[in-house]
C-alpha positions as CSV (number, residue, x, y, z in Angstrom):
1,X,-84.3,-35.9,-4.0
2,X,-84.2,-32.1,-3.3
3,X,-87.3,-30.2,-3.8
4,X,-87.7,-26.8,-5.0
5,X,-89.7,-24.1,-6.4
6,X,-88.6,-22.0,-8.7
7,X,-89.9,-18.8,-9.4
8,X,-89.6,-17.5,-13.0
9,X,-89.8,-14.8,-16.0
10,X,-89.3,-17.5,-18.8
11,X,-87.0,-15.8,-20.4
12,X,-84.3,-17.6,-22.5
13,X,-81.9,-18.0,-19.1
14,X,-84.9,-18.9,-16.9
15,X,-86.2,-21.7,-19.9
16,X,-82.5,-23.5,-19.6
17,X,-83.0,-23.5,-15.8
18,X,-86.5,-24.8,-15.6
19,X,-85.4,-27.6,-17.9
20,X,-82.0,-28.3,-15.5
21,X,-84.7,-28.3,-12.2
22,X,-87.4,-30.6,-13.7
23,X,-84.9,-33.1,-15.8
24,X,-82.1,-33.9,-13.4
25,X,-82.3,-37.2,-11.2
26,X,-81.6,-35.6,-7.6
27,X,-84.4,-32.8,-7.7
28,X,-87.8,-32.8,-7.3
29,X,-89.6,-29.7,-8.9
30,X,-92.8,-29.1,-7.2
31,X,-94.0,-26.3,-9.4
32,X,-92.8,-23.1,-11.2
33,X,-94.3,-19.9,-10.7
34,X,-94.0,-16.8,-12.7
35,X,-93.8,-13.2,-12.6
36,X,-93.3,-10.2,-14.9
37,X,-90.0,-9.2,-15.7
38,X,-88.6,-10.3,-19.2
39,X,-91.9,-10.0,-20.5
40,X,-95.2,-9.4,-19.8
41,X,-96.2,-12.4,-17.2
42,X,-98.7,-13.7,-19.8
43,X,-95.8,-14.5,-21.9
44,X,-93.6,-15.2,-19.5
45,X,-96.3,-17.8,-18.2
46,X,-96.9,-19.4,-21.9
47,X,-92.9,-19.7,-22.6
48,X,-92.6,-21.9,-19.1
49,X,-95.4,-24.3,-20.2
50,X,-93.6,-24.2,-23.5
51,X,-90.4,-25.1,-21.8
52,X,-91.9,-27.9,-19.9
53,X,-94.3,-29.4,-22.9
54,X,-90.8,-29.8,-25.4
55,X,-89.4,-32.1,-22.1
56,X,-92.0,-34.2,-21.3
57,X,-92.5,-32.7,-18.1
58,X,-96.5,-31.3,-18.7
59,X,-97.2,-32.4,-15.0
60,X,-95.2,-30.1,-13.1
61,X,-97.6,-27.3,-12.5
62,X,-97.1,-23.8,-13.3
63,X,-98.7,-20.9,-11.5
64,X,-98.8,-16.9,-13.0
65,X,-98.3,-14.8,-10.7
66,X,-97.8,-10.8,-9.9
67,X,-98.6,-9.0,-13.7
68,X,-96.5,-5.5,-12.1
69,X,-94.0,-4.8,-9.1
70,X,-94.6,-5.3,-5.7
71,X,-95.4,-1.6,-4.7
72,X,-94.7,0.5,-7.9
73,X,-97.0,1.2,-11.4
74,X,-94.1,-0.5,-13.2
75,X,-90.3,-0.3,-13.5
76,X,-87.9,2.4,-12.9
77,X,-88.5,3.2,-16.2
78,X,-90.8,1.8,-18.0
79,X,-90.0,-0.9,-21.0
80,X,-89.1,0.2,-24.8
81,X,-88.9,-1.9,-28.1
82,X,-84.6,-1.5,-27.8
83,X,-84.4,-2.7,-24.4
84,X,-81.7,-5.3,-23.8
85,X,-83.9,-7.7,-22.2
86,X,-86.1,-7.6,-25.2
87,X,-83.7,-8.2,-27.8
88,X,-82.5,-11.5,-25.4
89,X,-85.4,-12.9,-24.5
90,X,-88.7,-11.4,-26.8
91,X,-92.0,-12.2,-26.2
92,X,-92.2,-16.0,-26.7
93,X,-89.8,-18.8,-27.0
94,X,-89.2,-19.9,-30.4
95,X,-90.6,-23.2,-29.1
96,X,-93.9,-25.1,-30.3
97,X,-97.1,-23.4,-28.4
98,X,-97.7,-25.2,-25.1
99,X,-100.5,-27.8,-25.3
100,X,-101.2,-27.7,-21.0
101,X,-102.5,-24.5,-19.1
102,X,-101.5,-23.2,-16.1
103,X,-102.7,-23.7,-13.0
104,X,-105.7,-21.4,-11.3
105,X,-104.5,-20.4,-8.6
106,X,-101.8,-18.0,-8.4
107,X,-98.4,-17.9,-7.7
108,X,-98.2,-16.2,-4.2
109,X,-101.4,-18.6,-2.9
110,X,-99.6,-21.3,-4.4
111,X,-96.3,-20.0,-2.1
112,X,-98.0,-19.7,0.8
113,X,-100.1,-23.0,1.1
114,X,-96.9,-25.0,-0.5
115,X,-94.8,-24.2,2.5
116,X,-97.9,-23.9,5.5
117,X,-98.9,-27.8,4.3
118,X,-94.9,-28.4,3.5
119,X,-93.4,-31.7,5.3
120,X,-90.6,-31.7,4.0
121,X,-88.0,-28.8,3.0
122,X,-88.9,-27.2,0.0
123,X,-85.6,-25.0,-1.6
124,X,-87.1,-21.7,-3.3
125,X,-85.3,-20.3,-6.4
126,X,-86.2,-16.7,-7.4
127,X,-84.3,-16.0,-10.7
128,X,-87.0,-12.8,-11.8
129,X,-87.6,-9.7,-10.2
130,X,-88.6,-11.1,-6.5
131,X,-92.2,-9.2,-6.6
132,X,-94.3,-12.8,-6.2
133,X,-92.0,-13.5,-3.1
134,X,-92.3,-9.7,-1.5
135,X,-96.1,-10.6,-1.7
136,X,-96.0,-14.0,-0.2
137,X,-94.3,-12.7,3.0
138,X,-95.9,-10.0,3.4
139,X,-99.2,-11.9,3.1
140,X,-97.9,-14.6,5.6
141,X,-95.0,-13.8,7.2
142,X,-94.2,-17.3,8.7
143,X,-92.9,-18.0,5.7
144,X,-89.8,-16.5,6.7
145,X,-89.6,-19.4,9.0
146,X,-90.8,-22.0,6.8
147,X,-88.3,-21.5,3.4
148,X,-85.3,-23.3,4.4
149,X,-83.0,-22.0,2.1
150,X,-82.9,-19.1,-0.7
151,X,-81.3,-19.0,-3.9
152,X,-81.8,-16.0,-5.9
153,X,-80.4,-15.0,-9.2
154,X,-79.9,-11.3,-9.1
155,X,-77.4,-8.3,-8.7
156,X,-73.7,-7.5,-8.8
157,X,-71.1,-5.8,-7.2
158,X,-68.5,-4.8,-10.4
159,X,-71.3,-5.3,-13.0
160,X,-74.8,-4.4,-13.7
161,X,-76.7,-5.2,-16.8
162,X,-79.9,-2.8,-17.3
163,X,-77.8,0.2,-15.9
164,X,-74.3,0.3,-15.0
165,X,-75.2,0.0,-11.3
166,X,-78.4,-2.8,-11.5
167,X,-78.8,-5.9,-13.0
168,X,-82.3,-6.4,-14.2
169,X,-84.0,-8.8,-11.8
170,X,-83.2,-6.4,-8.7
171,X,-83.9,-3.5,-10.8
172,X,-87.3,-4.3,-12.3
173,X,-88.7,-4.4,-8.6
174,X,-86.5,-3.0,-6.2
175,X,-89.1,-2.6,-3.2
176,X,-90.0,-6.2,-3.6
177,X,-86.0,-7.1,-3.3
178,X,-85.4,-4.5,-0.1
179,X,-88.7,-6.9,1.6
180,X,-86.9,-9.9,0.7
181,X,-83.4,-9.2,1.5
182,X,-84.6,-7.4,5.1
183,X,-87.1,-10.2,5.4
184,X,-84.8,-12.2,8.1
185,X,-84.4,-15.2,6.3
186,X,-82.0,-18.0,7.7
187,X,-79.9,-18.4,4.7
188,X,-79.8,-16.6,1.4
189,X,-77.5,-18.0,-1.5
190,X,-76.9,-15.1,-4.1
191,X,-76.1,-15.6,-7.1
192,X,-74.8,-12.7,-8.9
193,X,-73.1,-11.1,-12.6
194,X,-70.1,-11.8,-10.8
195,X,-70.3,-15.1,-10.9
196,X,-72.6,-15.9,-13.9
197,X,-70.4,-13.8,-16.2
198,X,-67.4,-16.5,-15.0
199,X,-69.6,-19.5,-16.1
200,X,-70.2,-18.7,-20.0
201,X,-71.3,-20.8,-22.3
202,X,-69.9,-21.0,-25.8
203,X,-70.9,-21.8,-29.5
204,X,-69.0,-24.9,-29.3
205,X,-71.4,-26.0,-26.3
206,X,-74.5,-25.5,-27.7
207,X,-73.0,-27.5,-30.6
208,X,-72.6,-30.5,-27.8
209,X,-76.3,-29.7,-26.6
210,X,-77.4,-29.8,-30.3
211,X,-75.8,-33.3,-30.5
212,X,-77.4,-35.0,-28.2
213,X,-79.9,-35.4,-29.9
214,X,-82.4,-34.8,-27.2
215,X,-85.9,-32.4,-26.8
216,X,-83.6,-30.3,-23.9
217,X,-80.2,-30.8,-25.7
218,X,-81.8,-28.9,-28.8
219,X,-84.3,-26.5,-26.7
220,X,-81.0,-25.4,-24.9
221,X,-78.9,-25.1,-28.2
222,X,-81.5,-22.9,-29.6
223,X,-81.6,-20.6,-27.1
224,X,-77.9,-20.4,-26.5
225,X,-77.5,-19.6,-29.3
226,X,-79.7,-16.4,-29.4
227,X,-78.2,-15.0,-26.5
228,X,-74.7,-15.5,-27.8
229,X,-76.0,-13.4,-30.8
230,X,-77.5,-10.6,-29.0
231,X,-74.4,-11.0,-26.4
232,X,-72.0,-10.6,-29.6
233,X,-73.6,-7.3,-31.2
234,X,-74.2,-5.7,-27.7
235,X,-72.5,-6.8,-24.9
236,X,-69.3,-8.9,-25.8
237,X,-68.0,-11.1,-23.0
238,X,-64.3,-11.8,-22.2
239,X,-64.7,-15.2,-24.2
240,X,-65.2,-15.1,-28.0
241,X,-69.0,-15.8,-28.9
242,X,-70.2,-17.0,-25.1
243,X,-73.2,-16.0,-23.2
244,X,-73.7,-16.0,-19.5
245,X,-77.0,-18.6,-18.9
246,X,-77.7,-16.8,-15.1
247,X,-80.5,-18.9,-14.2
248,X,-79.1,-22.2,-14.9
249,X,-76.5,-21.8,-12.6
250,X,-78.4,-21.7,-9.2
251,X,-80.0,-24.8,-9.8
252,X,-77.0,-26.1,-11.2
253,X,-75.6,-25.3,-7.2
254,X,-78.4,-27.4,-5.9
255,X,-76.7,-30.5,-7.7
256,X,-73.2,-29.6,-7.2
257,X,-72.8,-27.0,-4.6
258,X,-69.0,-26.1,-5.6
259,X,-70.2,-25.3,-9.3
260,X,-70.1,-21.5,-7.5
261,X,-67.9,-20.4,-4.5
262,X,-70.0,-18.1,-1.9
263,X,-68.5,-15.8,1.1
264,X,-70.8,-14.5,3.6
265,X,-71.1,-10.1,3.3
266,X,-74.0,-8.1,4.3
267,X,-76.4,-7.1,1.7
268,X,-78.6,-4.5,1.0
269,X,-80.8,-3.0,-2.0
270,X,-80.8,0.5,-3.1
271,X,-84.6,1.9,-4.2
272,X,-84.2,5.1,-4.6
273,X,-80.7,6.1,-5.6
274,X,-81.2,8.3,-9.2
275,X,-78.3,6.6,-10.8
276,X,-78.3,3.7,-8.3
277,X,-81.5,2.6,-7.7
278,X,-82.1,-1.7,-8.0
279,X,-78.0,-1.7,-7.3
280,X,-77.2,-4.9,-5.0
281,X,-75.0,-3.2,-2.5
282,X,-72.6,-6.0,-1.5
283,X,-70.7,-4.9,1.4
284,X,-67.3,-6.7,1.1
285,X,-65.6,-4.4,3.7
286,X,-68.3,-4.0,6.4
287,X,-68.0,-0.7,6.5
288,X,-71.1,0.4,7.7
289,X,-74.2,-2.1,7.0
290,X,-76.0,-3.7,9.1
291,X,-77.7,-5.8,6.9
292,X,-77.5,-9.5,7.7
293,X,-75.5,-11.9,5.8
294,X,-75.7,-13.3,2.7
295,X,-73.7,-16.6,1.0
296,X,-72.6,-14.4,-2.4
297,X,-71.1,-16.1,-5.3
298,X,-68.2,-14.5,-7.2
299,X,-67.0,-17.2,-8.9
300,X,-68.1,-20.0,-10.7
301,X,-67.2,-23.2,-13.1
302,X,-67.7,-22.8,-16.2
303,X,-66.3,-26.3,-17.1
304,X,-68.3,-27.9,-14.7
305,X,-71.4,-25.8,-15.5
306,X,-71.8,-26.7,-19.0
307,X,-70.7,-30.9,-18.2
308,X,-73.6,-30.7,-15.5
309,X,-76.1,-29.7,-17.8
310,X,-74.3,-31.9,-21.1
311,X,-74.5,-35.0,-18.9
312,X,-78.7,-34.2,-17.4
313,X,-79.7,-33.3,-21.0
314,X,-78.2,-36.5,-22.6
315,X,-79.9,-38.8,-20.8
316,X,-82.8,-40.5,-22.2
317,X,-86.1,-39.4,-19.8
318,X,-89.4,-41.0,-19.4
C-alpha cells in the first residue's frame, strides 16, 4: 500500500478526492490536513470530517491547519459573496454534520513529526493553496529531504480560473507556492487546468456514481452534480454539462500513474505581477528560468478517470 497525506480545503473537488485516497485498496491515508482556501478553514475542516463520516472512514485523522496565507493578511483580494469558488463549493457540504472531531494538534506539527518519525515513504498531496506546507518547511527544513514525492493540484499554463492568469489554489497564497516550488524538492508532480479540464466528468457519470448504490457513489453524485451546475451557468466546458473534479485526479495518478501524462519544464510562481500575480509560470521553452524541474501534466484520461473512481466507489467497504 502507498501512503499519503493529503492536504485539503474540503471543497467539493477536494471531498471526491479524500474519498478516492481513504477508499481505494492500494493506498494508505495517514491523515488529511486542512487549510483555508475554499472556505474559511473551520469549514473547510468540518466538510473533511463530513466527507470521511458518510464513508466509514471516522479513523483517519484530520488536522486544521493555517486559518490565512503563509505571509500575507489574506488573498490578493479579499473574498466576496459572487466569487466563483463560493458559488462551487459554499460553506459546508450538503452532507450530514460530522459526528468525530478533529484532531488537536495542527496540521503543520502534524507535517513535521509525520515525516521526522516516518519509516516508511509517505507521498504528500497538496490540492489547496500550499500555505500549511510553506509553514512546515520553513519550520523544519529537513523536510525537504524527507517528502519523497510531491503532488500538488494547482496552476495552468493556457488557463486560469480566479483570474485569467491564476488558478485559485496558487493564487489564494502565492508566497507560500514561491517557498514550495523553490524549496528544492526531489520530485514535484503538477497537476494543472491543463490537464484537469481534459478529464471531465459528465451528468451521465454521476448518474453511474448515483447507481451504485453506495455512501461514496452517492456523496460523489451529489457533488458532481453541483459543480456541473455552477460549471453550466458560468464557466461552460468543451463537453456538454461536465465539470473538471481537480483534486481527484492526483490521487487518481497514485493508483494509475498514466491516468495523466507529465513532461519535465522549469517552474516558477509569480507574487507580485498586478495582472499576473499567483500565475504558474510553466516554462515550456526554457527560455530564461532557472527554476528546477517539475513532472507537469497536460493531459489526462478522462475515460480512465471516471472508471477508476466507478470501480473504488462500487465496491462494498468495511
Amino acid at each position: 500500500m502507498k501512503k499519503l497525506i493529503l492536504d485539503v480545503d474540503t471543497g467539493t473537488d477536494d471531498a471526491v478526492a479524500v474519498m478516492l485516497a481513504a477508499l481505494h485498496p492500494d493506498l494508505d491515508l495517514v491523515g488529511v490536513t486542512t487549510v483555508n482556501g475554499n472556505a474559511e478553514v473551520q469549514y473547510c475542516t468540518e466538510n473533511t470530517l463530513r466527507v470521511l463520516d458518510v464513508i466509514g472512514r471516522s479513523t483517519i485523522p484530520v488536522f486544521e491547519g493555517l486559518a490565512k496565507p503563509f505571509a500575507r493578511p489574506d488573498f490578493p483580494v479579499p473574498r466576496r459573496k459572487d466569487d466563483l469558488t463560493d458559488k462551487i463549493h459554499g460553506k459546508y457540504l450538503d452532507l450530514p454534520p460530522a459526528t468525530f472531531r478533529k484532531q488537536e494538534a495542527g496540521a503543520v506539527e502534524f507535517l513535521i513529526e509525520t515525516y521526522r518519525d516516518a519509516t516508511d515513504p509517505i507521498t504528500l498531496v497538496p490540492v489547496a493553496p500550499l500555505s500549511n506546507i510553506a509553514a512546515a518547511i520553513t519550520l523544519h527544513p529537513k523536510l525537504v529531504e524527507m517528502i519523497p514525492h510531491l503532488v500538488i493540484m494547482g496552476g495552468g499554463h493556457l488557463h486560469g480560473n480566479v483570474t485569467p492568469s491564476a488558478k485559485f489554489n496558487i493564487w489564494a497564497d502565492p508566497e507560500a507556492a514561491n517557498v514550495v516550488f523553490s524549496a528544492g524538492f526531489e520530485r514535484i508532480t503538477l497537476v494543472p487546468l491543463d490537464a484537469t479540464h481534459k478529464a471531465l466528468v459528465t451528468r451521465d457519470d454521476c448518474a453511474a456514481f448515483r447507481a451504485l448504490g453506495t455512501p461514496a457513489g452517492d456523496a460523489t453524485a451529489t457533488v458532481v452534480e453541483h459543480r456541473i451546475g455552477i460549471h453550466d451557468k458560468i464557466q461552460r466546458m468543451e463537453i456538454a454539462h461536465s465539470a473538471p473534479v481537480h483534486d481527484a485526479l492526483c490521487v487518481a495518478h497514485l493508483i494509475q500513474p498514466d491516468v495523466i501524462t507529465t513532461e519535465p519544464h522549469p517552474v516558477a510562481i509569480e507574487t507580485q505581477g498586478a495582472l499576473t500575480v499567483g500565475r504558474t509560470v510553466i516554462d515550456v521553452r526554457r527560455r530564461g528560468t532557472d527554476a528546477r524541474l517539475v513532472n507537469v501534466a497536460f493531459d489526462a484520461d478522462a475515460r480512465s478517470f471516471v472508471d477508476l473512481m466507478l470501480n473504488t466507489f462500487g465496491q462494498k467497504h468495511g
